[in-house]
C-alpha positions as semicolon CSV with decimal commas, in nm:
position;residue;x (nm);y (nm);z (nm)
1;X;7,094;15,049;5,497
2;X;6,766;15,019;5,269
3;X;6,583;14,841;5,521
4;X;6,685;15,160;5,758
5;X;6,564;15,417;5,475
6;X;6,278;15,253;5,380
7;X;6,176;15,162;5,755
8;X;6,216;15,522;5,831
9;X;6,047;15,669;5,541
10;X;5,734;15,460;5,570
11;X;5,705;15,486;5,983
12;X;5,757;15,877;5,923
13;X;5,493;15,875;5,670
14;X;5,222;15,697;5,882
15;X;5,340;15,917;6,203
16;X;5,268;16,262;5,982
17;X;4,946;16,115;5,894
18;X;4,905;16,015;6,293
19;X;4,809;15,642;6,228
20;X;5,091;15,496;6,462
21;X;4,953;15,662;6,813
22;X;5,129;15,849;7,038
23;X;5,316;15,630;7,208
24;X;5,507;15,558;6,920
25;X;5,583;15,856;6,758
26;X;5,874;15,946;6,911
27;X;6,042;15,553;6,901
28;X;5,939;15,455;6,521
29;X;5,740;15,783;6,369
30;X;5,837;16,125;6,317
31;X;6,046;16,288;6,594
32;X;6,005;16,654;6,421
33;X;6,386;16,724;6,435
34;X;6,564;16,986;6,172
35;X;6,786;16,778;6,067
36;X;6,602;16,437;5,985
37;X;6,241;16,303;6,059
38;X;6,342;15,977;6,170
39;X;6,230;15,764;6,497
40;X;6,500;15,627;6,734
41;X;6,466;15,313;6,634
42;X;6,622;15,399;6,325
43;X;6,852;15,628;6,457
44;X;7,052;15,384;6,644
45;X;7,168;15,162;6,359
46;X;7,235;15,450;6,142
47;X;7,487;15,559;6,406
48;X;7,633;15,205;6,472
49;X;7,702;15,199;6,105
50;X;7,867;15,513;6,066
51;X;8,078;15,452;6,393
């Protein structure tokens, strides 16, 4: 889980800062969502560990 939160909170740093590219934004960077910031890359184990 702190690889997940610190993953996500450095890839969503460089994405507001645009440094990752457009292509993957939406995968590793900041998705702009409400509810969290996070890329689907770290979605998906977030969910497999809460399921």
């Amino acid at each position: 889980m702190l690889i997940i939160v610190a993953g996500s909170t450095l890839t969503g740093w460089l994405g507001t800062l645009q440094n990752i590219g457009n292509d993957y934004s939406f995968w590793i960077g900041n998705q702009g969502l409400e509810y969290t910031s996070m890329g689907r890359v770290w979605q998906i184990p977030v969910v497999r560990l809460v399921c």
